[in-house]
Structures are given as structure tokens and as C-alpha cells.
C-alpha positions, 0 to 999 in steps of 0.5 A: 500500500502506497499512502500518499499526502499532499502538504502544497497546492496541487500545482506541478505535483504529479498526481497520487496515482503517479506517484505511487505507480513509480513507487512500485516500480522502484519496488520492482517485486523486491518488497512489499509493504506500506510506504507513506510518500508525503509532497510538503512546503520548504519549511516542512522540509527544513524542519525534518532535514534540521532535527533527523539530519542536523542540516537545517535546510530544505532539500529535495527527498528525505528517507524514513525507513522503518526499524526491524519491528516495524518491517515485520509489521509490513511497514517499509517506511515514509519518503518526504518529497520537498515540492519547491526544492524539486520543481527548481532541480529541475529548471536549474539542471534542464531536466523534465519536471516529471523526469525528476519528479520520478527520481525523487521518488525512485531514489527515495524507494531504493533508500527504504530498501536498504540502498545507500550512497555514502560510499562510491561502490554503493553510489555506482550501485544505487544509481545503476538500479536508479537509471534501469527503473527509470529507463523502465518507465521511459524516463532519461537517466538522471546522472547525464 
């Protein structure tokens, strides 16, 4: 189940029902679970980025995953998409603002799933999976 919360006016933001087809995408049969995608403001952002990751700005998509416990209730976790932040990406790199918009959520799917970037192996990894699911749902990769 892909819950889906909308904190910012409907413009730009692509609808519910896209949101959580690309979600399973990102899934691609791997896990199943509920995951909360939740579209908010710069100052939601902020706060959330400030207090979980002692960066007290907005940015573009945070990942919550559930502990243990949670995952054997079949929760997967919470994706939080900063609307504002996202829109800009995509004006500044010259991306398609929808192309983007999938990537966030790809991106913050394969987080919930155990994927990371910290390091290059895992970033060569994570953005290898990035572009084939997004490839798959006949968007551009993400990394030109």
C-alpha cells in the first residue's frame, strides 16, 4: 500500500496515482509493504532535514525507513518529497519536471530498501538500479 499526502497546492505535483505507480516500480517485486510518500512546503522540509539530519535546510527527498519491528509489521517506511526544492532541480539542471519528479521518488524507494550512497561502490550501485527503473518507465537517466 502506497499512502500518499499532499502538504502544497496541487500545482506541478504529479498526481497520487503517479506517484505511487513509480513507487512500485522502484519496488520492482523486491518488497512489499506500506510506504507513506508525503509532497510538503520548504519549511516542512527544513524542519525534518534540521532535527533527523542536523542540516537545517530544505532539500529535495528525505528517507524514513522503518526499524526491524516495524518491517515485520509490513511497514517499509515514509519518503518526504520537498515540492519547491524539486520543481527548481529541475529548471536549474534542464531536466523534465516529471523526469525528476520520478527520481525523487525512485531514489527515495531504493533508500527504504536498504540502498545507500555514502560510499562510491554503493553510489555506482544505487544509481545503476536508479537509471534501469527509470529507463523502465521511459524516463532519461538522471546522472547525464
Amino acid at each position: 500500500m502506497i499512502n500518499v499526502q499532499r502538504r502544497v497546492p496541487q500545482a506541478g505535483v504529479p498526481t497520487a496515482a503517479t506517484l505511487r505507480g513509480w513507487a512500485v516500480a522502484a519496488l520492482g517485486g523486491a518488497a512489499t509493504g506500506e510506504v507513506t510518500i508525503r509532497v510538503v512546503d520548504e519549511a516542512e522540509s527544513a524542519d525534518l532535514n534540521g532535527r533527523f539530519r542536523r542540516k537545517p535546510y530544505p532539500t529535495n527527498v528525505l528517507s524514513f525507513p522503518y526499524e526491524a519491528e516495524a518491517v515485520a509489521d509490513n511497514v517499509l517506511g515514509d519518503i518526504v518529497i520537498c515540492a519547491p526544492v524539486v520543481q527548481r532541480e529541475a529548471q536549474e539542471q534542464g531536466k523534465e519536471p516529471r523526469a525528476h519528479w520520478a527520481h525523487m521518488v525512485v531514489h527515495g524507494m531504493l533508500h527504504l530498501l536498504g540502498h545507500d550512497h555514502q560510499h562510491e561502490a554503493e553510489a555506482e550501485r544505487m544509481e545503476s538500479t536508479e537509471r534501469k527503473i527509470l529507463a523502465g518507465l521511459g524516463f532519461p537517466d538522471p546522472y547525464r
